[in-house]
N, C-alpha and C positions, 0 to 999 in steps of 0.2 A: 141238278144232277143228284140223285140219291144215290144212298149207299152201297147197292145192286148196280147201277150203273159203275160209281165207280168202281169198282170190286174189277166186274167183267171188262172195262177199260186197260186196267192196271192188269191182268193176266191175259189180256190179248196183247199188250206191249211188250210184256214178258218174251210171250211165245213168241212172238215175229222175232223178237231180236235173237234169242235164243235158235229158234231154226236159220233166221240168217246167218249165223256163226256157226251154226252146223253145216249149211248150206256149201260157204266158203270151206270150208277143212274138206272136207269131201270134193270139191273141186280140186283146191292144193293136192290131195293126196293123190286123186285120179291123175292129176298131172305129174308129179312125179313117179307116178307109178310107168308112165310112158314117158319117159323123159330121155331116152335113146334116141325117139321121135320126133322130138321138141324139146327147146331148153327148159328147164325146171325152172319152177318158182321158186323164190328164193327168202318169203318176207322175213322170217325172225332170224336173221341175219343181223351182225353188226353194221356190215358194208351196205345194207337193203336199204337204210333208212339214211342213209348220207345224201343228201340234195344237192349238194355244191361240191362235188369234187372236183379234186385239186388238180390245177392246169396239166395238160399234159403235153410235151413240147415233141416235137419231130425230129430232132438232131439232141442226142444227148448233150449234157453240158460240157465242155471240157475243160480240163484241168489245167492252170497253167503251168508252161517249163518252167 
């Protein structure tokens, strides 16, 4: 691979990640922009990124007398 190659390599990686990232915001946004519709995306969220949230019970706890 020479220098032209990789040149055109590394700025076709660029682009695709860079329009991928554009791709996605432009999605996100469309979808909040209708989000009366449909519920919103939510990614940069604190709560978005939590994977194991915490147990949730069916009968609150109670308190003893």
């Amino acid at each position: 691979m020479d220098l032209d190659n990789a040149a055109a390599f590394m700025l076709g990686t660029i682009g695709y990640g860079a329009g991928t990232l554009v791709l996605v915001a432009v999605v996100v946004a469309i979808n909040n922009i209708i989000s009366k519709y449909w519920k919103p995306i939510q990614i940069f969220t604190a709560d978005s990124w939590n994977i194991n949230p915490p147990a949730q019970f069916i009968e609150q706890p109670r308190e003893p007398k």
